[in-house]
N, C-alpha and C positions, 0 to 999 in steps of 0.2 A: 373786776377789781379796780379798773384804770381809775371809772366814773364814780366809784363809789368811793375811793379814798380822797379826790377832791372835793366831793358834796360833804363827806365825816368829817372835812380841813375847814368849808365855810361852817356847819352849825358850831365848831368848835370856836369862834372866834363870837367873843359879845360883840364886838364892836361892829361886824357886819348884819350883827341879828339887829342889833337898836336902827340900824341903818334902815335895813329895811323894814320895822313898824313904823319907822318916822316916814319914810317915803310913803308908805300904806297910807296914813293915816291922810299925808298933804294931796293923794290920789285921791281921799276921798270929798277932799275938798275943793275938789277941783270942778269947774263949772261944765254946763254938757258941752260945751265946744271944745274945750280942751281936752274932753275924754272922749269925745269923736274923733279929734286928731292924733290923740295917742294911740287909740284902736287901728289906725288908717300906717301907720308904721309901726306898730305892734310885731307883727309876722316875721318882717326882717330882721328885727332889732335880736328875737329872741333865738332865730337862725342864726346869728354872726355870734350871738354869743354861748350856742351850743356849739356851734364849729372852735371858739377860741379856749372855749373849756375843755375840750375833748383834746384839742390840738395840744396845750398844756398840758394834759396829764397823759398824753403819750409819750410826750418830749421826757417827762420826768419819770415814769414808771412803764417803760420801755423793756426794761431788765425782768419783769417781773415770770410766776411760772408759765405761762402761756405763753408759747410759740409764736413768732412772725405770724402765719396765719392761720391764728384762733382770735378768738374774741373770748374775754372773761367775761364772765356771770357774776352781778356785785356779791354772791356767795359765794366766790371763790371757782368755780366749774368753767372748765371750758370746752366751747364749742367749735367749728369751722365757723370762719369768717364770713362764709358765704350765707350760712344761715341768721346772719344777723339784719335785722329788718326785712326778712322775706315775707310776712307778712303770716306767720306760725309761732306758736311762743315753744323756745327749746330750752331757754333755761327756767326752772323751779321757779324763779324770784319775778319771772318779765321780766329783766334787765335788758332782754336783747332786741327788746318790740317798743320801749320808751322811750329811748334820744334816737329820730330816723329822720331823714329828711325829710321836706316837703314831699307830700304826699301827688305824684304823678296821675296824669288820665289812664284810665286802660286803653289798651289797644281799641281798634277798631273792631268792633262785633262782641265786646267785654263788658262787662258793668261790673261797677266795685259794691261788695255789699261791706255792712259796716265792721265787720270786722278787718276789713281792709282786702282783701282777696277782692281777685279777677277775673269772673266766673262765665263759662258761657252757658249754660242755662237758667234763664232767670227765675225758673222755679223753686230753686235752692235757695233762693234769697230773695224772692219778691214781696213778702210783707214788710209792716214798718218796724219790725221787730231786728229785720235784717240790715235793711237801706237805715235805719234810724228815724229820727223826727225831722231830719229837715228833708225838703223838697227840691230837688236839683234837676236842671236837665234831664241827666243819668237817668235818675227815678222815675221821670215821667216818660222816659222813653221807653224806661225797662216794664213801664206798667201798660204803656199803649200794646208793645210787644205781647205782652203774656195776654192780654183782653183779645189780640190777632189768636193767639195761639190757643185758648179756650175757644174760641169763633170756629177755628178749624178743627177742633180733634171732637164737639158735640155732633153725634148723631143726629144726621136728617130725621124730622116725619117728614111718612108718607102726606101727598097733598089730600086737602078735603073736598067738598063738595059743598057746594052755595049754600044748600040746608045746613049745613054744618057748621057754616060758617054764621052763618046769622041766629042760629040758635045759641051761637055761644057766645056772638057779641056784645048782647044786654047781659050777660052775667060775665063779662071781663069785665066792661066799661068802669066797673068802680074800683076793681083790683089793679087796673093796667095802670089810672092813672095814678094812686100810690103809692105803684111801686116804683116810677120813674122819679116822682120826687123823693121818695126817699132814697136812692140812684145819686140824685144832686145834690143831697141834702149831705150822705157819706162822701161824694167828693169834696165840695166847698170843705166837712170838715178836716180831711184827708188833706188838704193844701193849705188851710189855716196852720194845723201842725209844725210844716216849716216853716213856718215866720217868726222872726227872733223879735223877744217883746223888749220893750227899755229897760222893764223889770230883770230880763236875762242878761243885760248889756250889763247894767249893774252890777249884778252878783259877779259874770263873768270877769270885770275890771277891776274889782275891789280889791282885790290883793295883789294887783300890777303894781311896780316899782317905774320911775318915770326915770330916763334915760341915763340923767346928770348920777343918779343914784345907782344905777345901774354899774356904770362907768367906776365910780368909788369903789363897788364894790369886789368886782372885777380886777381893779390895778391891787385892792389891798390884796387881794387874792396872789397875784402875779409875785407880790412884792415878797407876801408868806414863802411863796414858793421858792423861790429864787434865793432868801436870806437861807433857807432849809438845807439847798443844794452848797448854796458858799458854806457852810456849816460843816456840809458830811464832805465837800471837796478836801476844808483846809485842814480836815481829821485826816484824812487819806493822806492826802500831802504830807503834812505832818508826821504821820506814821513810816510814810514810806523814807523822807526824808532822815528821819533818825536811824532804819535800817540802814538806808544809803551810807548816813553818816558809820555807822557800825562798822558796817562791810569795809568802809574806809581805814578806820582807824584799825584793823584786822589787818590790810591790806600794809598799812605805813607800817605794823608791828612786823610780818614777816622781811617786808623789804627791809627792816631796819635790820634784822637779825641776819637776814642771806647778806648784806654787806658786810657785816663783821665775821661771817662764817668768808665771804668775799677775801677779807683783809689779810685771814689766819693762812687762806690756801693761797696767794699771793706770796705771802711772807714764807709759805714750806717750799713755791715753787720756787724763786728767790735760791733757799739753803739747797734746795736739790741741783739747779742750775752749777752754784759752787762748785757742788759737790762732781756732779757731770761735766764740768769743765777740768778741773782737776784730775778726775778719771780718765779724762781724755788725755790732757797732755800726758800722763801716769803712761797711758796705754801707750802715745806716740811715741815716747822716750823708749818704752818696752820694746814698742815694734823695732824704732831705729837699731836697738842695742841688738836685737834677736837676728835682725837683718846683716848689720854690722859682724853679728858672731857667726851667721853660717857664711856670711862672703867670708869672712877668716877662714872657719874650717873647710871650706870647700875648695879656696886656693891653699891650704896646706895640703887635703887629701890631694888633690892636683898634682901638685908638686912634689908628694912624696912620688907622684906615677910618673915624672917626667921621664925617665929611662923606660920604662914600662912598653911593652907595645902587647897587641890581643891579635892572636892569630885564631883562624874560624874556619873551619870543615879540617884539619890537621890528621891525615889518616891514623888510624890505631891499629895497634895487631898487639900478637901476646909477646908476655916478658919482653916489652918495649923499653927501649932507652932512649926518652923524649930529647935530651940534651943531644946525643951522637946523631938522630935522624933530623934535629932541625939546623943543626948545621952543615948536615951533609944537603938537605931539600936547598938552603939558602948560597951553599957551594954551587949544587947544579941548575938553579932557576935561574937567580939571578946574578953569579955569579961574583958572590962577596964573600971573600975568605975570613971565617972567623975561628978564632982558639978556642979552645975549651973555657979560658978565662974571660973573654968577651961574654960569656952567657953566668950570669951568679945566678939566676933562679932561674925554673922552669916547671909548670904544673898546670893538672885542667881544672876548670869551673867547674864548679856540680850545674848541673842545665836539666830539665825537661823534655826536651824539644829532642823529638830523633836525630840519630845522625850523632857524628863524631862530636865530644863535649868539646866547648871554646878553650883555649891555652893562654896561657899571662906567662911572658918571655919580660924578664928583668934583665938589661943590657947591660957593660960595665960602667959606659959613660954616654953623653952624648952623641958622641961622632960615630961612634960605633952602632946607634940609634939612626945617626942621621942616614948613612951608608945603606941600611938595609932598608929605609922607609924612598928613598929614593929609587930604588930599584923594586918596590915590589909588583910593580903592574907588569914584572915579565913571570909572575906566579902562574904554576900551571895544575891540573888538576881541582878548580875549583875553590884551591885554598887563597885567603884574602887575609890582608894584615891590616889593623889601622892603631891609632891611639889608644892608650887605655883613659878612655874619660870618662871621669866620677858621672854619678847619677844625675845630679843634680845638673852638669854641662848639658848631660843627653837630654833633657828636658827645656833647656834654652834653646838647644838645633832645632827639637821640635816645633818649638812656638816657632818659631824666628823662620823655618819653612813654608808653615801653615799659612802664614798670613801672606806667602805670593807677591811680596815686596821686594825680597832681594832675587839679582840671579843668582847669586850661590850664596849657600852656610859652610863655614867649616870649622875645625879646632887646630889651635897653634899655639904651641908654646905655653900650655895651660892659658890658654884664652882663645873667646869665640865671637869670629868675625863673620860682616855680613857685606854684601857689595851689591850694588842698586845697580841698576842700567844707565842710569846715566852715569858710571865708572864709580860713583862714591863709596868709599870703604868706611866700615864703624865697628870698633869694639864695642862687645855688650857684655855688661856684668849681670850676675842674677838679678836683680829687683832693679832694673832700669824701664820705663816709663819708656818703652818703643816706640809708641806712634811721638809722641813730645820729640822723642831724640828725630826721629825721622821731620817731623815739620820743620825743626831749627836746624836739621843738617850737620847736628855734632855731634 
């Protein structure tokens, strides 16, 4: 299809057909030396210009349906590449046995018969019907050959006898020598054959195109071809460029839009922000006040316990009188005389835990507090006495333990202190920032 849509390209153009009747016609005007010379560059001229037309309509119809390595058939068919000018016709049309290159010698021990093959028996192709009309080297080799090879494959006779031979001599002698001239008579005309007359040269040249014409015809060709390609280029371009442009303006239209959807979530995060800083301070205020409200209640519960003390393991038995046995245990431990009136309350904890339930002793006043808290490490019997301190204290000892900073925890006077190694003492409140108060040392 390559070849035959640049050959449909030139008959479609007047301007190349006038071109070349006018060249025809000025060839045929041309004297014998000049159509000697043109014949004598002839060969090349029309090689460089099958190589440059071929080469052209591969560049341009490269895409077409044939494969890399096929060759089209100018009717559309394709074959392997390799069967193109093998010297076999595979497409329907000849397409693929017309434009071949110069035509090579055969090998050694080959001869070409005219269909173009490279044969090694010369029998297949030894008449003029095979080799053609002209006379080549080749053909007079391939003919000496076969005359060798008739010479060897005829049967011997047997030899004759002198009588024999001279009776048959006077009835050769007029046969022998006609048949040898007519022998020469078929050669001389057998080599006349090949010789090309003026009259052939003539016919041959007459529709030659002379070089300058050639050249015109060829660039307009080139020029066709090339305006065609800029043609379906600037359509492509063009085409593509207006989608380009499309997909663009597609493109500006969302970004235009996600900026204004941009502006809307900007300006809600903006109100939320407010909103979230407000709740914050709402919350800080909250926290301070809530903090603020249980350090209140927790040094009021406190401080309603200051009298208070919590005795633990306090033995039980029946129809007990808790108030007469912990005065009499505090008479004989440790040795602190107290009234009936030094004790206003006395009762146990409800507890889980086996064992005798914990006791809350309500004192009269301080001193009468102080008295028995100072003396109770001569407690006997496992019983132990300490402060009565709210929940929330017992949860400060704990932290304030935990963490292996102080050498000791303890509670005093509704408050809890801690004391470092290096001697430093610190009251801590519930929501106090320990390690802060521990770096600045206050």
């Amino acid at each position: 299809m390559q070849f035959r849509e640049c050959v449909a390209d030139i008959n479609d153009c007047p301007s190349e057909t006038s071109a070349i009747q006018t060249s025809t016609v000025a060839s045929q005007e041309q004297p014998t030396g000049g159509r000697e010379q043109l014949l004598l560059g002839l060969p090349a001229l029309l090689e460089k210009t099958k190589t440059l037309l071929l080469l052209i309509c591969d560049i341009f119809y490269s895409l077409e349906t044939c494969q890399v390595n096929e060759f089209e058939c100018s009717d559309g068919n394709c074959i392997p590449i390799a069967k193109k000018c093998d010297y076999d016709v595979d497409c329907p049309d000849r397409s693929d046995e017309i434009i071949c290159p110069t035509v090579q010698a055969c090998p050694e021990g080959l001869s070409r018969c005219s269909s173009g093959k490279c044969v090694v028996q010369q029998l297949e192709c030894s008449t003029s019907a095979n080799f053609g009309n002209h006379t080549t080297p080749e053909n007079k080799s391939a003919r000496k050959d076969l005359d060798k090879t008739k010479a060897r494959t005829q049967p011997k006779l047997p030899k004759r006898t002198r009588s024999e031979l001279s009776s048959e001599s006077d009835n050769s002698m007029d046969t022998s020598g006609l048949n040898s001239l007519q022998k020469d008579l078929d050669e001389i005309k057998t080599k006349l054959q090949g010789i090309i007359k003026k009259d052939d040269l003539d016919i041959l040249t007459k529709d030659l195109v002379r070089t300058h014409d050639l050249e015109i015809i060829v660039t307009s060709i080139v020029t066709k071809l090339f305006q065609r390609f800029e043609s379906t280029m600037d359509n492509k371009l063009n085409t593509k460029l207006a989608t380009v442009q499309k997909e663009m303006q597609e493109m500006q239209n969302k970004f235009e839009a996600l900026s204004i959807e941009n502006e809307e979530l900007r300006k809600q995060i903006d109100q939320t922000s407010d909103v979230v800083i407000k709740n914050k301070k709402g919350l800080e205020d909250s926290t301070r006040m809530n903090q603020e409200a249980l350090t209140s209640a927790n040094y009021n519960e406190q401080y309603s316990r200051k009298n208070n003390i919590k005795v633990m393991n306090f033995p039980r038995r029946e129809d007990q009188n808790l108030r007469s046995d912990f005065i009499e245990t505090v008479r004989r431990d440790l040795y602190v005389h107290l009234e009936e009136r030094d004790v206003v309350a006395i009762h146990r904890l409800p507890s889980d835990k086996p064992g005798p339930k914990p006791m809350i002793v309500r004192l009269f006043n301080s001193d009468v507090k102080r008295k028995v808290m100072v003396e109770r490490k001569n407690l006997n019997n496992k019983v132990r006495i300490s402060d009565d301190v709210t929940w929330r204290n017992m949860q400060l000892i704990s932290k304030l333990r935990d963490m292996n900073c102080f050498e000791s925890v303890w509670f005093y006077n509704s408050g809890v202190y801690g004391r470092m190694e290096d001697g430093l003492q610190l009251k801590f409140n519930l929501f106090d920032n320990i390690r802060t108060r521990l770096q600045q040392r206050k």
